[in-house]
C-alpha positions in Angstrom: 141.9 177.9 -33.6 139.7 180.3 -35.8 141.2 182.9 -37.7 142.9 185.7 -35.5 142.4 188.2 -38.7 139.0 187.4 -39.2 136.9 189.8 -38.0 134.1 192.6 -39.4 134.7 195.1 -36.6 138.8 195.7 -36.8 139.1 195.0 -32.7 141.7 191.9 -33.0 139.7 189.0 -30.7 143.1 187.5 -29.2 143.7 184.1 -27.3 143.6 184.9 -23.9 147.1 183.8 -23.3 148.5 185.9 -25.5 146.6 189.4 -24.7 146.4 189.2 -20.7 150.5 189.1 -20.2 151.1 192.1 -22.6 148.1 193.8 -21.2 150.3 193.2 -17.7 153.4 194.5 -19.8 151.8 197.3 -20.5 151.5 198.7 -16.5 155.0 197.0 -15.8 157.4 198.5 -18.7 157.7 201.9 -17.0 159.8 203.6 -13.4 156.4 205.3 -12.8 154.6 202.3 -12.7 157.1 200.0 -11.3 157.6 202.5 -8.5 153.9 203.0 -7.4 151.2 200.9 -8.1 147.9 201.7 -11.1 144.9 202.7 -8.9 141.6 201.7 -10.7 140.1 204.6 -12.9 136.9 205.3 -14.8 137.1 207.2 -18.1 137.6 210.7 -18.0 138.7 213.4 -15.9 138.0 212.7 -12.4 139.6 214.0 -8.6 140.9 213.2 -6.1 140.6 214.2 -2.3 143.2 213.9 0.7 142.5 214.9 4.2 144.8 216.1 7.2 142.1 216.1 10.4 145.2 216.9 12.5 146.4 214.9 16.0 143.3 213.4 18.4 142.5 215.3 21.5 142.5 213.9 24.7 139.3 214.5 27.0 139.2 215.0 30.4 136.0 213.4 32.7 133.4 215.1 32.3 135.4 218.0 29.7 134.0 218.9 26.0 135.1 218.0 23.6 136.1 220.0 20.5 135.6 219.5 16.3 138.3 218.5 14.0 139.5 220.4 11.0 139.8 219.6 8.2 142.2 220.3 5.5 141.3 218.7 2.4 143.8 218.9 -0.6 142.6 218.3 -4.2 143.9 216.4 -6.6 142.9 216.8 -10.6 143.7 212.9 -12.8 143.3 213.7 -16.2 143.1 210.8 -19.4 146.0 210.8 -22.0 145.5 208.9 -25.0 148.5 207.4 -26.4 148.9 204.7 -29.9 151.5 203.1 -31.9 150.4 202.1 -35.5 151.7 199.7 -36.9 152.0 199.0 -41.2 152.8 195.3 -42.9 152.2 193.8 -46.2 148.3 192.4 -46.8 150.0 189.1 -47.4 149.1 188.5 -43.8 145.6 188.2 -44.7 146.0 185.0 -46.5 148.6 183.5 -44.4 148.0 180.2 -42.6 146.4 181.1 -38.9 149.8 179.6 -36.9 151.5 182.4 -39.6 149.0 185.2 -38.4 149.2 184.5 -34.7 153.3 184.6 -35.0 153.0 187.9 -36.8 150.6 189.4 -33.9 153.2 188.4 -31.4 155.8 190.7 -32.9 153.5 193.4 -33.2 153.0 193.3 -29.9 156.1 192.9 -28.5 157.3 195.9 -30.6 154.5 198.3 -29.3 154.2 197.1 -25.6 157.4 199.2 -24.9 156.8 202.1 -26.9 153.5 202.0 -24.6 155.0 201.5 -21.6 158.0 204.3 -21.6 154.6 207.0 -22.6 153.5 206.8 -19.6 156.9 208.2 -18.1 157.5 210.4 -20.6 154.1 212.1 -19.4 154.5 212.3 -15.9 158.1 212.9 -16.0 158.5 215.3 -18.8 154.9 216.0 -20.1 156.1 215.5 -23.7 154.6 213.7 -26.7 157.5 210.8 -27.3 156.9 210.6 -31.1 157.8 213.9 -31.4 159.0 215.1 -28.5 157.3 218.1 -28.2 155.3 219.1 -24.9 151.9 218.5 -24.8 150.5 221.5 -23.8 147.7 219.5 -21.4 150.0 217.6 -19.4 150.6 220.4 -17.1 150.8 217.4 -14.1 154.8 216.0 -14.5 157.5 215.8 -12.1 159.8 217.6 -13.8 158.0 221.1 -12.8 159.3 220.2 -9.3 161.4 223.6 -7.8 163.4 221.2 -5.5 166.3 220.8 -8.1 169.8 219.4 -7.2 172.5 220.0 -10.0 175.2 217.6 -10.1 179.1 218.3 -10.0 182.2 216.4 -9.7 181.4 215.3 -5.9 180.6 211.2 -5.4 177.0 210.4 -7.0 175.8 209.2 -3.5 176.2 213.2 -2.4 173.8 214.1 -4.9 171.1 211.2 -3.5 171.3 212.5 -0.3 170.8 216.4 -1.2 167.5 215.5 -3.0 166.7 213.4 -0.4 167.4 216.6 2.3 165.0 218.9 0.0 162.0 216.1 -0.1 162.4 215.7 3.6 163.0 219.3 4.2 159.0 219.6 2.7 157.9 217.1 5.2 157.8 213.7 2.9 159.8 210.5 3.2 162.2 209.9 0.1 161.7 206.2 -0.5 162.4 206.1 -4.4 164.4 207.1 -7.2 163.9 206.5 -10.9 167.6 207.1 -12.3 169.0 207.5 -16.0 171.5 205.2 -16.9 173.5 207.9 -16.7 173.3 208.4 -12.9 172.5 205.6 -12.2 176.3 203.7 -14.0 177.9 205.4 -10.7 176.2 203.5 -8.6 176.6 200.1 -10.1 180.3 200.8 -10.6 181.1 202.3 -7.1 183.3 199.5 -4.9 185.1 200.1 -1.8 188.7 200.9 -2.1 189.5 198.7 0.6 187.9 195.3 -0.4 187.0 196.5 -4.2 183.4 194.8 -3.2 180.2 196.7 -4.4 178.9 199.5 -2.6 175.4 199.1 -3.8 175.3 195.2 -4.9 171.5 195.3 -4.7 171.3 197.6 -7.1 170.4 196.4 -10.5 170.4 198.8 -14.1 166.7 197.6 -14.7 163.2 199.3 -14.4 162.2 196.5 -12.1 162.7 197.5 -8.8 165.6 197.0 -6.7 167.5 198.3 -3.4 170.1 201.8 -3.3 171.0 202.9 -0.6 167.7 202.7 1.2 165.5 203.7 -1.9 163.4 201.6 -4.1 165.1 202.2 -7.5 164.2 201.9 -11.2 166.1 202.9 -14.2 165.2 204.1 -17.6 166.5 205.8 -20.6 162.8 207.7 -20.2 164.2 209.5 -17.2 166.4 211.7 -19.1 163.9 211.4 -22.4 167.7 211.7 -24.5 167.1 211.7 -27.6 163.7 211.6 -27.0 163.0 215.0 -26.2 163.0 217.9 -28.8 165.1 219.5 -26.1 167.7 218.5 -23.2 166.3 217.6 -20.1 169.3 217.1 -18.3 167.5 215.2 -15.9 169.7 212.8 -14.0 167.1 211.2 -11.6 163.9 211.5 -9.5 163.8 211.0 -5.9 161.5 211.8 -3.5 158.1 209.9 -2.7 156.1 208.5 -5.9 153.2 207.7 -3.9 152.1 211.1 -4.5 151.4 209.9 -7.8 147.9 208.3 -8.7 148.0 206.5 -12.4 146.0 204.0 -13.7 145.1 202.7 -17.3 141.4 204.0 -18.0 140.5 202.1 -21.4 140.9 198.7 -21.8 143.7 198.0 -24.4 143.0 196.0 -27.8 144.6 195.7 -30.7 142.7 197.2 -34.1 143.2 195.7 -37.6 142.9 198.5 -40.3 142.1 197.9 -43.7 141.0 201.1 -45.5 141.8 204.6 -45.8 145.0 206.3 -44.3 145.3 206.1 -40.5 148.8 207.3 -40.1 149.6 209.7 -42.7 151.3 207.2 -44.7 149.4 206.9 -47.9 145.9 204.4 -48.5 146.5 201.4 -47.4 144.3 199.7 -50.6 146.6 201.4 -52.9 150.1 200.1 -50.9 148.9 197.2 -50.0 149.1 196.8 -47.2 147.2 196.3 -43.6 147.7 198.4 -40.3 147.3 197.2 -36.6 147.0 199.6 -34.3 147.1 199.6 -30.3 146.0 202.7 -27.8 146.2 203.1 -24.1 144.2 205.6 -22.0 146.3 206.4 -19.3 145.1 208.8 -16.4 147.3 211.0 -14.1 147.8 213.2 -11.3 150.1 214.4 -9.1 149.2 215.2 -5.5 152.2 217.2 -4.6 155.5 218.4 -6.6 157.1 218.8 -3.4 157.5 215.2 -2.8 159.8 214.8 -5.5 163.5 216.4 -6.2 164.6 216.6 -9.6 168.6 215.9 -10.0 170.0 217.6 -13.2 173.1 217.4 -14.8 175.0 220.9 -15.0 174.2 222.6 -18.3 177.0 224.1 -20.6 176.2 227.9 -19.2 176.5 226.5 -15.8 180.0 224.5 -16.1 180.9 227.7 -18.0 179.6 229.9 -14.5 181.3 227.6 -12.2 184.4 227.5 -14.2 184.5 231.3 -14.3 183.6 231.6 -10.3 186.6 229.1 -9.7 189.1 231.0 -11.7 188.3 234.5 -10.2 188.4 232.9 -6.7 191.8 231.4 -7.7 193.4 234.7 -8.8 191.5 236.7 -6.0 194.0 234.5 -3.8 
């Protein structure tokens, strides 16, 4: 096995058995990707076109017969660049190669996630996850949706099936959900009072995809973005189709060995020491139509506050 360090141009040539599956990670960490599938992309900004010709028209003998219209609907994918740096000591340089190749594989596994849950913190929240801060291009996320459900004290089922009532209500099919653990605890915990069985026991607290109550479901911490995001989401879930969303990875992801300068902000690496390894993703996105998807929120404190207020006037009013 040659030298996995060795290298004059920094891009990391890696055994094919260890860069294909976390190049497959990479499009499988995520809800948004393990809700609808990547689509193949070429670099850049590109768009998309759907049609609606209408129905067909029947044709008498011998009649005319008429033109269709059409009704196209654009749809804008734009690339998002996202990387995770990496620092260690230069000691790696002179380690044995078995040494180097062990050390890659933790590198990896510690940035394949971090890759992963950016491409729903995009499309979900349009937010830089390092910082949290919105990134003022993603202007394509679900969470600009106006079909909002806020949730109350009522069984979490109710709140499933007023999102799904709003998606539906637009003319789409609500065949998914991305829940926060949150939300999505209610579910797995929710038995029958009658037999104490499961009411959803194909439901599994995972981002691979599973069965609740007639949606494909994934769950994620990045649903929420808690803690993530500079401020509160209070997102609960996302239901509605996900097929209106058309992702795919545009640049083909490697893995960079710095040795000079300061990539990160953290100081020269010559002077510390040490070496960096660094690992970017070109992601592109759009989203066909927000009206697909219904966004379901926890109650902020204003509105508990509201509702509390509205209940005690009520109360004395009677």
């Amino acid at each position: 096995m040659a030298n996995v360090l060795n290298t004059t141009t920094g891009v990391l040539d890696l055994p094919k058995q260890e860069i294909e599956p976390w190049v497959k990670d990479i499009a499988n960490g995520s809800c948004v990707a393990s809700l609808t599938p990547s689509i193949p992309m070429i670099f850049g900004p590109g768009q998309g076109f759907t049609f609606d010709i209408g129905e067909a028209e029947y044709v008498g003998e011998s009649a005319v017969k008429s033109g269709s219209t059409i009704t196209p609907k654009k749809q804008t994918v734009t690339p998002f660049k996202f990387q995770k740096t990496v620092r260690m000591s230069n000691e790696i340089l002179w380690a044995d190669e078995d040494a180097q190749l062990q050390a890659l594989r933790q590198i990896l596994a510690k940035i394949q996630p971090a890759l992963s849950r950016a491409l729903d913190f995009g499309i979900f929240h349009g937010i830089n996850p390092a910082d949290g801060t919105a990134a003022v291009a993603m202007t394509q996320k679900l969470s600009s949706t106006t079909n909002i459900v806020t949730v109350g004290a009522n069984k979490a089922y109710t709140y499933l099936d007023s999102a799904d009532r709003l998606v539906l209500e637009d003319g789409f099919a609500p065949s998914d959900v991305a829940l926060d653990p949150a939300w999505a605890k209610d579910f797995a915990t929710a038995r029958s009072t009658q037999t104490e069985q499961k009411l959803y026991p194909g439901f599994r607290l995972t981002t691979e995809v599973s069965e609740l109550d007639g949606h494909r479901a994934s769950v994620s911490r990045t649903v929420r973005a808690l803690a993530v995001a500079d401020a509160a989401t209070n997102v609960l879930g996302f239901v509605g189709d996900f097929s209106t969303i058309q992702w795919g990875i545009q640049r083909q992801i490697g893995l960079e060995k710095i040795e000079f300068g300061d990539p990160d902000g953290q100081g020269d690496l010559k002077r510390n020491n040490e070496v960096a390894f660094r690992a970017e993703v070109l992601y592109g996105w759009g989203i066909a139509d927000l009206n697909a998807i219904a966004v379901v929120k926890a109650a902020t404190v204003d509105e508990d506050e509201s509702s509390s207020s509205s209940s005690s006037s009520s109360s004395s009013g009677a």
